[in-house]
C-alpha positions in Angstrom: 110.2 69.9 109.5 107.3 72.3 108.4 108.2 76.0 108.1 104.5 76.4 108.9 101.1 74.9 110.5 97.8 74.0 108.6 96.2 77.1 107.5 92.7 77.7 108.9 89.5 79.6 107.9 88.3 82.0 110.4 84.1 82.2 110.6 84.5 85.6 108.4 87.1 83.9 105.8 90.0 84.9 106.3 93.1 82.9 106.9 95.2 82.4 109.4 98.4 80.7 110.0 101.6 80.1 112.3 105.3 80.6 110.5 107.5 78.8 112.0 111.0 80.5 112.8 113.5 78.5 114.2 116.5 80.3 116.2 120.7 79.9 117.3 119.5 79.1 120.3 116.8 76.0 120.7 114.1 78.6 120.7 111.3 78.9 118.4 109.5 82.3 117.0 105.6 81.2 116.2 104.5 84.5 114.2 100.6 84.7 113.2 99.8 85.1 109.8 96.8 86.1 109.4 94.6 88.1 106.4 93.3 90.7 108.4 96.4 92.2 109.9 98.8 93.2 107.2 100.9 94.7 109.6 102.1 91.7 110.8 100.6 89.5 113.4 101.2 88.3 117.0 104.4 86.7 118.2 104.9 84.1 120.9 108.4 82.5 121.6 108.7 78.9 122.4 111.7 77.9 124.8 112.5 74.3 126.8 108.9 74.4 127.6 107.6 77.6 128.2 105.9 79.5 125.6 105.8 83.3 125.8 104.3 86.1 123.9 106.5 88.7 122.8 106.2 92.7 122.7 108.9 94.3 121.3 111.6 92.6 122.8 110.1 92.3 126.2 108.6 88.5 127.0 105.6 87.8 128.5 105.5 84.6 130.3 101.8 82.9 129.0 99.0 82.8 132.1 96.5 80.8 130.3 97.1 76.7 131.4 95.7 76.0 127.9 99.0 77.8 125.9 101.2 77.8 128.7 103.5 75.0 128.3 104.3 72.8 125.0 106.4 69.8 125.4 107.4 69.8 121.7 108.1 72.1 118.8 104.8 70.6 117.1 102.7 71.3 120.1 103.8 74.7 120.5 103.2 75.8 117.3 99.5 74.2 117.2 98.6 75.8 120.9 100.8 78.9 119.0 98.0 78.7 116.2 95.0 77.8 118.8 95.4 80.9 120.5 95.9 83.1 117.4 92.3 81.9 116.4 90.9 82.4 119.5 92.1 86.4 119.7 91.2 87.1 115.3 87.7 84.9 116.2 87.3 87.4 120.0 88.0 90.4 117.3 85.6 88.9 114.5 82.8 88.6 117.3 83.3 91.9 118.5 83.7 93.9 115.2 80.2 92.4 114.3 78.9 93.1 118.2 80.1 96.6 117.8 78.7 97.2 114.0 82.2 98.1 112.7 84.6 96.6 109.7 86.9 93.9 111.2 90.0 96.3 109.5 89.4 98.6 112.7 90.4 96.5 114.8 93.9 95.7 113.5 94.6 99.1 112.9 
């Protein structure tokens, strides 16, 4: 099994891509890898079903129908990798919008 999904080109590009960090416990850590946030990226945790970003160590269950359920580790780890592009590609669009560098905005 792949430690990580395809790697994509966002519109600005930049790269992004899911890790895949498999745990003791059937869960799965999906963390975003992405060029324009060297401090790390997004984290959303992948249980039975249910995936769920994470903050911290608080879970927060997802509330979008399009990420909120995977039915395999594959799956979660592509709607994992759907939703990190739609959040750097929101922050692309509005770094432009607003007339500032895209850095800003993952700082």
């Amino acid at each position: 099994m792949s430690t990580h999904t395809e790697t994509i080109t966002l519109s600005n590009g930049a790269k992004l891509r899911v890790r895949i960090e498999r745990g003791l416990t059937n869960g799965v850590v999906l963390h975003e890898q992405n060029d324009l946030n060297r401090f790390g990226g997004g984290r959303i945790y992948w249980l039975g079903r249910a995936l769920f970003l994470m903050f911290g160590d608080e879970l927060l269950r997802m509330q979008n129908a399009r990420y909120e359920f995977a039915e395999t580790e594959s799956e979660a780890a592509e709607k994992a990798l759907a939703f990190f592009l739609e959040c750097a590609e929101t922050c692309i669009q509005h770094a432009k919008a607003e007339g500032v560098d895209i850095e800003t905005c993952y700082t």
